[in-house]
Each structure stands twice: as structure tokens, then as C-alpha cells.
N, CA, C and O atoms as a Maestro MAE file, in Angstrom:
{
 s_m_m2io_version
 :::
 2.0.0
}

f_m_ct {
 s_m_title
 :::
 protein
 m_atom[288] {
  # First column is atom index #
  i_m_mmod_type
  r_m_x_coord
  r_m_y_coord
  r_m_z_coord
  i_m_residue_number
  s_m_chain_name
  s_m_pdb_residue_name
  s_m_pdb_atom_name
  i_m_atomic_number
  :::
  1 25 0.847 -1.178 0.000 1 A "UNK " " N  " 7
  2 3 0.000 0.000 0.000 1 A "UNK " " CA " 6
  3 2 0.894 1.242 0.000 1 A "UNK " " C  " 6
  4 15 1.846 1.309 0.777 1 A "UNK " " O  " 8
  5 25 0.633 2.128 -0.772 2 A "UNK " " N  " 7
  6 3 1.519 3.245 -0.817 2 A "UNK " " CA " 6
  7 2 0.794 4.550 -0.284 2 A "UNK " " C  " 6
  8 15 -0.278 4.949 -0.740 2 A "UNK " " O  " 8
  9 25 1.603 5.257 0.882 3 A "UNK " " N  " 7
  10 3 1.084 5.750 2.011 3 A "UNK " " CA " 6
  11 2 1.341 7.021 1.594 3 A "UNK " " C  " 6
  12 15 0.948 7.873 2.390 3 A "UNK " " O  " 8
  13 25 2.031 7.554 0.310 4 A "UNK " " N  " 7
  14 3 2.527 9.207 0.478 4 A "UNK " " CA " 6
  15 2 1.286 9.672 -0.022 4 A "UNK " " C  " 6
  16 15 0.516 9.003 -0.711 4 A "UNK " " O  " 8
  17 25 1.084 11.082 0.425 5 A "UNK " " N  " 7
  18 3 -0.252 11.915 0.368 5 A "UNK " " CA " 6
  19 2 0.549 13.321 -0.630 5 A "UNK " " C  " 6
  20 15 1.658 13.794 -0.382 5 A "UNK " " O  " 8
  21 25 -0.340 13.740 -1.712 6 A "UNK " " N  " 7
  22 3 -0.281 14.697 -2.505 6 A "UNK " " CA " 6
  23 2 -0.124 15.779 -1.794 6 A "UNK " " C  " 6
  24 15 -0.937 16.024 -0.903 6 A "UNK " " O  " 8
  25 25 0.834 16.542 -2.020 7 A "UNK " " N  " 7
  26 3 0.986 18.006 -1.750 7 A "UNK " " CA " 6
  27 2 0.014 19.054 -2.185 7 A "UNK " " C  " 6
  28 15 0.240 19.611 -3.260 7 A "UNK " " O  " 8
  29 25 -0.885 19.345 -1.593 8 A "UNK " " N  " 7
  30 3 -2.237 20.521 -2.113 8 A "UNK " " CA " 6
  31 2 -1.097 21.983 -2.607 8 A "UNK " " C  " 6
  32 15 0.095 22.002 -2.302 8 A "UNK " " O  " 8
  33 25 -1.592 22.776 -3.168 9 A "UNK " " N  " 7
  34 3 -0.676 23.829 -3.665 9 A "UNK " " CA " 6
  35 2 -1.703 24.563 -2.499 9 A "UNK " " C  " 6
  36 15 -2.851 24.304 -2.139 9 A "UNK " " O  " 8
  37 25 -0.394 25.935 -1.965 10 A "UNK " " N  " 7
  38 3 -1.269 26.897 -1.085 10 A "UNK " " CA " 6
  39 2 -2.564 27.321 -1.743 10 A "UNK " " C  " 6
  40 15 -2.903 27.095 -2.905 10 A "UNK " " O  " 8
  41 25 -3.224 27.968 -0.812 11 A "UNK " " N  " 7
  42 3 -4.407 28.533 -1.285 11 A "UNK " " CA " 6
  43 2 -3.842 30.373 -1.779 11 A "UNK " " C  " 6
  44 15 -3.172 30.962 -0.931 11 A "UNK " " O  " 8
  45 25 -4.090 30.952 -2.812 12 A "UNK " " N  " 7
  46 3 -3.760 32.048 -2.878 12 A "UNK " " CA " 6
  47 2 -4.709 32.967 -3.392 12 A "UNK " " C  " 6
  48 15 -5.767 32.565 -3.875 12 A "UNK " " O  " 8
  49 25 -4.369 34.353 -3.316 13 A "UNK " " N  " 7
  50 3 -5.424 34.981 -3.025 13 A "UNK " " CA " 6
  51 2 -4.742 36.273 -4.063 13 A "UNK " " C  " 6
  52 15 -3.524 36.440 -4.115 13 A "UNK " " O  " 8
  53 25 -5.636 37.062 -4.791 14 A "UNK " " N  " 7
  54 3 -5.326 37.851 -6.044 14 A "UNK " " CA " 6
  55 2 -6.059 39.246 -5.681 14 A "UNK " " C  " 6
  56 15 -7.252 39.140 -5.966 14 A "UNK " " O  " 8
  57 25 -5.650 40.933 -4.975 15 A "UNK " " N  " 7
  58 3 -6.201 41.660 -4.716 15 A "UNK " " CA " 6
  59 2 -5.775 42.931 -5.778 15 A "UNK " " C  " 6
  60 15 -4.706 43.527 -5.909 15 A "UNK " " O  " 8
  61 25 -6.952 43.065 -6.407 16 A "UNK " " N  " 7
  62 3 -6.665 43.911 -7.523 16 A "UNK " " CA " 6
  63 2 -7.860 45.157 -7.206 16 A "UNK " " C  " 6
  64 15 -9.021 44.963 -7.566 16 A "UNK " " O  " 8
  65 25 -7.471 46.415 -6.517 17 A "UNK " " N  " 7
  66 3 -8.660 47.558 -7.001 17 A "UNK " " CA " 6
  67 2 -9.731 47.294 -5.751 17 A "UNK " " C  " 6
  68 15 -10.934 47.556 -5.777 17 A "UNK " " O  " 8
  69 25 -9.175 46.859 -4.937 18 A "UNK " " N  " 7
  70 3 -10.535 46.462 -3.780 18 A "UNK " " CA " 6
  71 2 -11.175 45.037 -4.489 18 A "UNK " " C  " 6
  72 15 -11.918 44.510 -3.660 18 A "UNK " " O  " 8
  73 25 -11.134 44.459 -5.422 19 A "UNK " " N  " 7
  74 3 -11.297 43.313 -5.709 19 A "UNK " " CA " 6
  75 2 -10.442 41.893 -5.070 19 A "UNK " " C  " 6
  76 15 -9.319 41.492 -4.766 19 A "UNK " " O  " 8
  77 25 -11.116 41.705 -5.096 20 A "UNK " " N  " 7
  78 3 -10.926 39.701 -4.394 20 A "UNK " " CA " 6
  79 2 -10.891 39.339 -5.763 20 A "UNK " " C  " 6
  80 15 -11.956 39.495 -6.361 20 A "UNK " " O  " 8
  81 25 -9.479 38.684 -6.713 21 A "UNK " " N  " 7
  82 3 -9.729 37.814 -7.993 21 A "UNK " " CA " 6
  83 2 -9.453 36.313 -7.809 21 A "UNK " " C  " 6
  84 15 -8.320 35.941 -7.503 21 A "UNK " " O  " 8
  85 25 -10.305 35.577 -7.961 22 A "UNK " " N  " 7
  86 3 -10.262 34.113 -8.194 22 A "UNK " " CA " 6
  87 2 -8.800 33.645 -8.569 22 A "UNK " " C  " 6
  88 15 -8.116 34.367 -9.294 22 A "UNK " " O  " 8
  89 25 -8.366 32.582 -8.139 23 A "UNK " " N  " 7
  90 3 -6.770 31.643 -8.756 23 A "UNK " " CA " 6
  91 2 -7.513 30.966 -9.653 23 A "UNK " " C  " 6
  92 15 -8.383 30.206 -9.227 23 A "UNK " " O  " 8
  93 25 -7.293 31.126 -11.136 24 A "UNK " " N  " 7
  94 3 -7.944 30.186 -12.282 24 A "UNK " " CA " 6
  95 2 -7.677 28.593 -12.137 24 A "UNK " " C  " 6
  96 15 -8.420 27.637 -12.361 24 A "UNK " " O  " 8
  97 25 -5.980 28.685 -11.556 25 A "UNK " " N  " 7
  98 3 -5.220 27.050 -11.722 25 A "UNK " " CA " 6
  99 2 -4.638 27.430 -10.381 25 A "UNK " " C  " 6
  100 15 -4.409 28.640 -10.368 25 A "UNK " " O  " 8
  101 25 -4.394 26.978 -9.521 26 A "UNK " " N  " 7
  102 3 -3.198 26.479 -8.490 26 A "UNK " " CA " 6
  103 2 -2.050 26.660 -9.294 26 A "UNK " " C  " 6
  104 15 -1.148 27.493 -9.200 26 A "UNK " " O  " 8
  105 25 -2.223 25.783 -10.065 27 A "UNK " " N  " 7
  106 3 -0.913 25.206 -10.490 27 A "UNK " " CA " 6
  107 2 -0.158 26.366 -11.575 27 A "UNK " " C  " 6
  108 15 1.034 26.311 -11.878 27 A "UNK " " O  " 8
  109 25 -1.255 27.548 -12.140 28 A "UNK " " N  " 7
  110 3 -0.346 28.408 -13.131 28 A "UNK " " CA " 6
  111 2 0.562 29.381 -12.476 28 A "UNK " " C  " 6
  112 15 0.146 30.033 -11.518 28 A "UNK " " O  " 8
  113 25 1.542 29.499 -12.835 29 A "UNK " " N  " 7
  114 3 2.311 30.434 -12.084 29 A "UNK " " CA " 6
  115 2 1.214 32.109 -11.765 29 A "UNK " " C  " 6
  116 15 0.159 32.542 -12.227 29 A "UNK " " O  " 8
  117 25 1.930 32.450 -11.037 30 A "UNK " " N  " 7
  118 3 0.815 34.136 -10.973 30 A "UNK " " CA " 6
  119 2 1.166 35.207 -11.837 30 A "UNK " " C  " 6
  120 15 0.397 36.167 -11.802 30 A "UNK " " O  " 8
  121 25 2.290 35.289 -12.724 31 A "UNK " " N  " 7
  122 3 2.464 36.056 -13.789 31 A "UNK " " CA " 6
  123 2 1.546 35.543 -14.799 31 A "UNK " " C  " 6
  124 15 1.383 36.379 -15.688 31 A "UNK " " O  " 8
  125 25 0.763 34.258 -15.013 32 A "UNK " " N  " 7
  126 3 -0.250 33.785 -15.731 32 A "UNK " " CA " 6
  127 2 -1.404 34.145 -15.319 32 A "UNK " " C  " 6
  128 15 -2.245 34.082 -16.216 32 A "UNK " " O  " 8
  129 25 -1.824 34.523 -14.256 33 A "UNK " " N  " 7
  130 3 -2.642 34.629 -13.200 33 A "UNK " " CA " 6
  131 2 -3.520 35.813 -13.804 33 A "UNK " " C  " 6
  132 15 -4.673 35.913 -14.224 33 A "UNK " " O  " 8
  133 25 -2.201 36.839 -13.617 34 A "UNK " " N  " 7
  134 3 -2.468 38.298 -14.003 34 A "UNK " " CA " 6
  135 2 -2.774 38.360 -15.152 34 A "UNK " " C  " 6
  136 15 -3.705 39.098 -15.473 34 A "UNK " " O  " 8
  137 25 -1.986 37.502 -16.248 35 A "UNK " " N  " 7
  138 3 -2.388 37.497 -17.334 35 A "UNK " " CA " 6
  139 2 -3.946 37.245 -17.877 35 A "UNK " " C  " 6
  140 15 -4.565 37.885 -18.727 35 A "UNK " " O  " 8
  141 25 -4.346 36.143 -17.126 36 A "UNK " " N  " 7
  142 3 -5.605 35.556 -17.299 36 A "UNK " " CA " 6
  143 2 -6.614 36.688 -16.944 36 A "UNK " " C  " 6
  144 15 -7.686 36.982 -17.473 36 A "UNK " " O  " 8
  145 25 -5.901 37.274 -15.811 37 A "UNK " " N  " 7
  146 3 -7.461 38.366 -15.420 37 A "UNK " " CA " 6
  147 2 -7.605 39.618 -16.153 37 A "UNK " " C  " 6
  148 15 -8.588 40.356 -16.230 37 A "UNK " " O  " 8
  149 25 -5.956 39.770 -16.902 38 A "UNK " " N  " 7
  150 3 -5.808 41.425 -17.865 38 A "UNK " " CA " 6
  151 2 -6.950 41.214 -18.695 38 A "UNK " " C  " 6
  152 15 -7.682 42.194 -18.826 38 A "UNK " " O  " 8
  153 25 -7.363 39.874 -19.448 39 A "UNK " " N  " 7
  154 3 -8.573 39.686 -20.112 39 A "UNK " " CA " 6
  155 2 -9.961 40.429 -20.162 39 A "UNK " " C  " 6
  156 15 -10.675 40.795 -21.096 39 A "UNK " " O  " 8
  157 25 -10.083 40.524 -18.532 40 A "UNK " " N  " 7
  158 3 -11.234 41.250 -18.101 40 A "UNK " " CA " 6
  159 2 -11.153 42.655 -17.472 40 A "UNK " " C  " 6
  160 15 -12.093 43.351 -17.090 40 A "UNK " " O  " 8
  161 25 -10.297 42.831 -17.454 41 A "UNK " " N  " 7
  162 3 -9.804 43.973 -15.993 41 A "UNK " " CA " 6
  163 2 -8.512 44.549 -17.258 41 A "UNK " " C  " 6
  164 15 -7.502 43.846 -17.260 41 A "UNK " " O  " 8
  165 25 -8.516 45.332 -17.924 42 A "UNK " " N  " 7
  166 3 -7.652 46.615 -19.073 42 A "UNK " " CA " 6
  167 2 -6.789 46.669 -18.256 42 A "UNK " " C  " 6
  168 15 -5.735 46.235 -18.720 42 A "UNK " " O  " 8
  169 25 -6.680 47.125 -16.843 43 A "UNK " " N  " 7
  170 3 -6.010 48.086 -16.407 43 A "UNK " " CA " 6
  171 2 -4.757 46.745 -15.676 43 A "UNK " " C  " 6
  172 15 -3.696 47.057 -15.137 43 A "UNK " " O  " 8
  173 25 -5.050 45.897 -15.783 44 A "UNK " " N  " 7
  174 3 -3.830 44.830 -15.549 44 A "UNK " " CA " 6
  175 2 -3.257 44.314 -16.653 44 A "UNK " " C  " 6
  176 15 -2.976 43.119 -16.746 44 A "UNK " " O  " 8
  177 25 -3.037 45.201 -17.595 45 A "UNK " " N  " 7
  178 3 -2.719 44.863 -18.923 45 A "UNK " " CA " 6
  179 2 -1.141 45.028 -18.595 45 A "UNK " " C  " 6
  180 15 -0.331 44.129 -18.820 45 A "UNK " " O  " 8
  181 25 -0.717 46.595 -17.897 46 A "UNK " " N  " 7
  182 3 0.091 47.197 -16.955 46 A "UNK " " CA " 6
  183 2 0.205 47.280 -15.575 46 A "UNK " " C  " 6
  184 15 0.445 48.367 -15.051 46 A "UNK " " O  " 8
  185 25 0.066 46.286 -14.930 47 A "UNK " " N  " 7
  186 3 0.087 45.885 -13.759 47 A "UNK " " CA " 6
  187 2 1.217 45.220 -13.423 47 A "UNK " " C  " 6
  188 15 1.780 44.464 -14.214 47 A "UNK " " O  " 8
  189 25 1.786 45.529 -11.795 48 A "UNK " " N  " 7
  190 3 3.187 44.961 -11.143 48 A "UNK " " CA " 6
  191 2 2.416 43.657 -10.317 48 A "UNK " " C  " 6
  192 15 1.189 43.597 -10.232 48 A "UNK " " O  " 8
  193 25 2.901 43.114 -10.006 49 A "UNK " " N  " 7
  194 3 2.591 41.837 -9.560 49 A "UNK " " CA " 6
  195 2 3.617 41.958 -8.064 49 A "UNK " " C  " 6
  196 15 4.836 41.811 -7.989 49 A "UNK " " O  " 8
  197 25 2.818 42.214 -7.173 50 A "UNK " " N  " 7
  198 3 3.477 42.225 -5.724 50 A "UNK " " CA " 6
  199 2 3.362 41.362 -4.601 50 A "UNK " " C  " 6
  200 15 2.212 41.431 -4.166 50 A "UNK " " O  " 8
  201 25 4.244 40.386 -3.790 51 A "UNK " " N  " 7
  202 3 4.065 39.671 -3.158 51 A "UNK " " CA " 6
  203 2 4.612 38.266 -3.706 51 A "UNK " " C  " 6
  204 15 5.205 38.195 -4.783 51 A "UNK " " O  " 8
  205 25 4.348 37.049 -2.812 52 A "UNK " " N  " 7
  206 3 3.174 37.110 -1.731 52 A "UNK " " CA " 6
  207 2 3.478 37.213 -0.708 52 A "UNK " " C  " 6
  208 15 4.549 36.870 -0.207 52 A "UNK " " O  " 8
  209 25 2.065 37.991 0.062 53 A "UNK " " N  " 7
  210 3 2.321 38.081 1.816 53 A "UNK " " CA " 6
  211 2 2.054 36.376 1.662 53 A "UNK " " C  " 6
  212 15 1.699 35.677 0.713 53 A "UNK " " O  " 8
  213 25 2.398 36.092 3.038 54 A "UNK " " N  " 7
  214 3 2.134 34.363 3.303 54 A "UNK " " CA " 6
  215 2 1.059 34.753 4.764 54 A "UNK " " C  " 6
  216 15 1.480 35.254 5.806 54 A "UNK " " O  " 8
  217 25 0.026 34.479 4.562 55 A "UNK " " N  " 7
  218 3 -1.105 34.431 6.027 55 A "UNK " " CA " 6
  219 2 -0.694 33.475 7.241 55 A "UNK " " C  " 6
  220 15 0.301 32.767 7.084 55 A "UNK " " O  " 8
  221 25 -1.310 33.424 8.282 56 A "UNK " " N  " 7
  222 3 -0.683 32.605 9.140 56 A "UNK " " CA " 6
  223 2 -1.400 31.146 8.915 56 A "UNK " " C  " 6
  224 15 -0.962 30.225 9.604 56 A "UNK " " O  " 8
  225 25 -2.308 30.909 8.140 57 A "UNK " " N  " 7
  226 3 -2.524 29.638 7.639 57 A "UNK " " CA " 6
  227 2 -2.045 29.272 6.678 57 A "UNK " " C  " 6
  228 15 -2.504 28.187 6.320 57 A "UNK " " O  " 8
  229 25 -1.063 29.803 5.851 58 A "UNK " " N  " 7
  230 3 -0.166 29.668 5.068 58 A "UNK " " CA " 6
  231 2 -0.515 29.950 3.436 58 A "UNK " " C  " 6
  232 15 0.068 29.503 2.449 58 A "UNK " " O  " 8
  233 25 -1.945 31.062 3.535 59 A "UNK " " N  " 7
  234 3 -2.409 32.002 2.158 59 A "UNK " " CA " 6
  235 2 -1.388 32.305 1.811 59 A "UNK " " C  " 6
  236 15 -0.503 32.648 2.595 59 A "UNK " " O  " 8
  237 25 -1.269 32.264 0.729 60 A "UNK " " N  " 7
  238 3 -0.204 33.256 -0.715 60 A "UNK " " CA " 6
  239 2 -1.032 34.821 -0.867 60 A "UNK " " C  " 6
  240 15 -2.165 34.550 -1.263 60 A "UNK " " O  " 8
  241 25 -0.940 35.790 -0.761 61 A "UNK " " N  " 7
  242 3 -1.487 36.814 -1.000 61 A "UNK " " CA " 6
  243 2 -0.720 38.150 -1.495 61 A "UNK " " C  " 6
  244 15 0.071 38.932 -0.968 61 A "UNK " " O  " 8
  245 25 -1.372 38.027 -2.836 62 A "UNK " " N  " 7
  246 3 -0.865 38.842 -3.973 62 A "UNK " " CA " 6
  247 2 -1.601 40.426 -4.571 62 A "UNK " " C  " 6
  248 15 -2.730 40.420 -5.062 62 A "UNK " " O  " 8
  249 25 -0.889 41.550 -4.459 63 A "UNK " " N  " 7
  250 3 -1.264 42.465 -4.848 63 A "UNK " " CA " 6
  251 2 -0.959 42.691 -6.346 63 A "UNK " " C  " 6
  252 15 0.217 42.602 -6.699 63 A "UNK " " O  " 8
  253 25 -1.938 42.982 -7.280 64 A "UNK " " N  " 7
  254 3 -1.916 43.783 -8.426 64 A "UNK " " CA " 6
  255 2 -2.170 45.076 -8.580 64 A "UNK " " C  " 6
  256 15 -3.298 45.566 -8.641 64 A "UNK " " O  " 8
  257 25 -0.717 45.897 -8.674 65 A "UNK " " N  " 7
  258 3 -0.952 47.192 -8.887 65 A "UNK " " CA " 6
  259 2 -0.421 47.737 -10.249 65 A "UNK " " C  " 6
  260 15 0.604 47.427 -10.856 65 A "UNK " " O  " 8
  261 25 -1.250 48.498 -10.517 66 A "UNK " " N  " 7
  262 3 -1.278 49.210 -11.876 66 A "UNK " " CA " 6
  263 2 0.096 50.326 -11.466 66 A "UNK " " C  " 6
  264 15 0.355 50.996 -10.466 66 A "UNK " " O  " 8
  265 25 0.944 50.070 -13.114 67 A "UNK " " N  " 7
  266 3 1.676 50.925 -12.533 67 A "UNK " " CA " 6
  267 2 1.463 52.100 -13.580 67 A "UNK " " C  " 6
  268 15 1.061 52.089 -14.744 67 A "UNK " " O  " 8
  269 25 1.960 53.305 -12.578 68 A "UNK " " N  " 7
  270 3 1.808 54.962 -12.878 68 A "UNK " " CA " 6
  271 2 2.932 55.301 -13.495 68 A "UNK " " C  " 6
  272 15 3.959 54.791 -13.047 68 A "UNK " " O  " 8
  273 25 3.061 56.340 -14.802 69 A "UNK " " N  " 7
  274 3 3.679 57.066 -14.722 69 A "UNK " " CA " 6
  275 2 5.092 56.322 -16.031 69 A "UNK " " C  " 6
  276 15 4.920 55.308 -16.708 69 A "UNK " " O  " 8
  277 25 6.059 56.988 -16.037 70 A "UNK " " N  " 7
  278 3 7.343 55.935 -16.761 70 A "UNK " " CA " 6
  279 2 8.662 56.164 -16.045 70 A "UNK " " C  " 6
  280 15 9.126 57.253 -15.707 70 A "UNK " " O  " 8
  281 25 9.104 55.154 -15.899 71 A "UNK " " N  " 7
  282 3 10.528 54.842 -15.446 71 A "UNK " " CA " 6
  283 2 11.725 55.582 -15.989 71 A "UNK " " C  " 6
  284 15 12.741 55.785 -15.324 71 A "UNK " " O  " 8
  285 25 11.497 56.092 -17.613 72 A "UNK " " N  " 7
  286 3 12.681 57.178 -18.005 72 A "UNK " " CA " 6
  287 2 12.632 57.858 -17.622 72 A "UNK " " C  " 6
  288 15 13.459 58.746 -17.831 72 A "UNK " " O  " 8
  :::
 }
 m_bond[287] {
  # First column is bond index #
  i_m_from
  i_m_to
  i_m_order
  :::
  1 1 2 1
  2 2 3 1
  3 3 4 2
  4 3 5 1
  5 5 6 1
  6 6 7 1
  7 7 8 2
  8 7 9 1
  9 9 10 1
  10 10 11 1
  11 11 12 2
  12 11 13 1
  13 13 14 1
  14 14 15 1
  15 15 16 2
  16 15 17 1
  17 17 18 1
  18 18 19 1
  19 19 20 2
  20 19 21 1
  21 21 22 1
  22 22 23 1
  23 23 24 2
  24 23 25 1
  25 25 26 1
  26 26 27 1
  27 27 28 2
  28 27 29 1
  29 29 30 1
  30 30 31 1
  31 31 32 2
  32 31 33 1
  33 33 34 1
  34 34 35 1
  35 35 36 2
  36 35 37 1
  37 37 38 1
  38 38 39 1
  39 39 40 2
  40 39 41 1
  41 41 42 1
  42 42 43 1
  43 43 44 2
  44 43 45 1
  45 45 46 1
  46 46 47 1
  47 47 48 2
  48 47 49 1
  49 49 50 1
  50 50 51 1
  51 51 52 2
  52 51 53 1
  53 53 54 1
  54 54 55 1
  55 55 56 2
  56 55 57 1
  57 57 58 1
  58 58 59 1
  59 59 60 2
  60 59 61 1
  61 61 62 1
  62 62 63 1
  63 63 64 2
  64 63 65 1
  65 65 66 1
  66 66 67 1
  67 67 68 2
  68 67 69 1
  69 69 70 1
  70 70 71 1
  71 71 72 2
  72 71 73 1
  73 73 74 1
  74 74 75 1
  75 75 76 2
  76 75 77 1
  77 77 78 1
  78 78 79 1
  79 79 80 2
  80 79 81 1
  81 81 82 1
  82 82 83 1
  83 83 84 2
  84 83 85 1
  85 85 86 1
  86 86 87 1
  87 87 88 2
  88 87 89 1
  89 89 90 1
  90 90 91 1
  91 91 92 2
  92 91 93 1
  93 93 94 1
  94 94 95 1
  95 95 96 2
  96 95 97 1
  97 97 98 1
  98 98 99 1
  99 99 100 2
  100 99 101 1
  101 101 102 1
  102 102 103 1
  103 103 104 2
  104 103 105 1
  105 105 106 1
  106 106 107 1
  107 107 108 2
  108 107 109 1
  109 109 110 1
  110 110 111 1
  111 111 112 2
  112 111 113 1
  113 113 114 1
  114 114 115 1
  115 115 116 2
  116 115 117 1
  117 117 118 1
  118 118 119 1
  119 119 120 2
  120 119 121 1
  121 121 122 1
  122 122 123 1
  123 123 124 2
  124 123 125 1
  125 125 126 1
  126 126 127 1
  127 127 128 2
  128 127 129 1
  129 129 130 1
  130 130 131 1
  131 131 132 2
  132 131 133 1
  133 133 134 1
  134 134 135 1
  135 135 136 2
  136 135 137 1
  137 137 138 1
  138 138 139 1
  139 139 140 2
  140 139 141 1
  141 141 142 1
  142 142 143 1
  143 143 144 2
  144 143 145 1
  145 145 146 1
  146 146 147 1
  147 147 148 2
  148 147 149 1
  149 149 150 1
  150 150 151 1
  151 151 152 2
  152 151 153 1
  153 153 154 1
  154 154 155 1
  155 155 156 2
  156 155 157 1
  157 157 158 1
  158 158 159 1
  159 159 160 2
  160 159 161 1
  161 161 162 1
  162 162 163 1
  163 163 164 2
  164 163 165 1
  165 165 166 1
  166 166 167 1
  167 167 168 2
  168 167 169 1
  169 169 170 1
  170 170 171 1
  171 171 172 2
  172 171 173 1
  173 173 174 1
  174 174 175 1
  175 175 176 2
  176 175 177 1
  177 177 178 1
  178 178 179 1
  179 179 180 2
  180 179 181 1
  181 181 182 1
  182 182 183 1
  183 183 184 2
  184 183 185 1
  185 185 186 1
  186 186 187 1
  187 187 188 2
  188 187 189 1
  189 189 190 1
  190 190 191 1
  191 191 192 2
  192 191 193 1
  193 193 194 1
  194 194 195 1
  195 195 196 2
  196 195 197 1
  197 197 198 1
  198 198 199 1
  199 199 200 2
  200 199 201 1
  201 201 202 1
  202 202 203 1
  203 203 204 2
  204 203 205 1
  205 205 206 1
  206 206 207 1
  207 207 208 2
  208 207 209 1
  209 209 210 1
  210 210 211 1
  211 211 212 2
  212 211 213 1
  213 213 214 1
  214 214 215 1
  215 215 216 2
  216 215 217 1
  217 217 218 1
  218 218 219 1
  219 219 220 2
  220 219 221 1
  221 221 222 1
  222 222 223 1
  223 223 224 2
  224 223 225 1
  225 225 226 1
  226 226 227 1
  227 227 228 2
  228 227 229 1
  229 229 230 1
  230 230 231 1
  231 231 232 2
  232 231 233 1
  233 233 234 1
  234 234 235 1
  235 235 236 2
  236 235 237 1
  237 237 238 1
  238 238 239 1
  239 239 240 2
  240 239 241 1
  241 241 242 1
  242 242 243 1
  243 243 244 2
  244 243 245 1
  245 245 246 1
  246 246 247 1
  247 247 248 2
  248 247 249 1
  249 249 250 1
  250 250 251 1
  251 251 252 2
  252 251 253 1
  253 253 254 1
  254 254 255 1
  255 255 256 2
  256 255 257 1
  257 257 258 1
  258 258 259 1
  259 259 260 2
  260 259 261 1
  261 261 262 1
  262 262 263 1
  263 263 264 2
  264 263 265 1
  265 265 266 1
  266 266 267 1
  267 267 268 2
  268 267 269 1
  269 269 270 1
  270 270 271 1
  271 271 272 2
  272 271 273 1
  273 273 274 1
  274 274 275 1
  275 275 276 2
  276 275 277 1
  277 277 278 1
  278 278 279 1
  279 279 280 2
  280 279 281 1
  281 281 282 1
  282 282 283 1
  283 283 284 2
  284 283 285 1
  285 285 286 1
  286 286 287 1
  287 287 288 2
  :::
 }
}
């Protein structure tokens, strides 16, 4: 009988604009993440991808912020 148990991926959490965004996959990285939601949401077309905080139950929690302005 083989006793090893699957590793669940954290639970993570996507805060864009006062929005709560859904994780499409566990498993896609979160630069895909963002990608997936620029679909619906323009303004993460240009968005930084910040984080993750880690919660004390061990949430991934990720800010999407639009970034301002240009770097030159």
C-alpha cells in the first residue's frame, strides 16, 4: 500500500482595485494569473505583480498594482 499523500498547492489569493480575484489554476504560475485576469480587468494589462504576503494559515497573497507614470 503506498502511504505518500499529494501536496495541495497553497491557497492564494489575487487583490486587484478592492477586488478579491479568483486563482484560475493552483498550479499556473501568478504572472499567468495576471495574465488571465488582464482579459477582463484593461487596467492589468500594466500591472506589477506584488508579493506574496504568506497568512498565518499559510495564504499566498498577492497584490496587483497598476503601474503609474514611466521609469525614463
Amino acid at each position: 500500500m503506498n502511504n505518500t499523500t499529494a501536496t495541495l498547492p497553497a491557497k492564494r489569493t489575487f487583490n486587484y482595485n478592492g477586488m478579491k480575484l479568483d486563482d484560475p489554476d493552483p498550479s499556473m504560475p501568478p504572472e499567468k494569473v495576471l495574465e488571465f485576469h488582464a482579459l477582463l480587468h484593461a487596467g492589468l494589462t500594466n500591472a506589477a505583480l506584488k508579493g506574496p504576503a504568506i497568512g498565518p494559515d499559510g495564504e499566498q497573497t498577492y497584490k496587483l498594482e497598476v503601474k503609474i507614470g514611466d521609469d525614463n
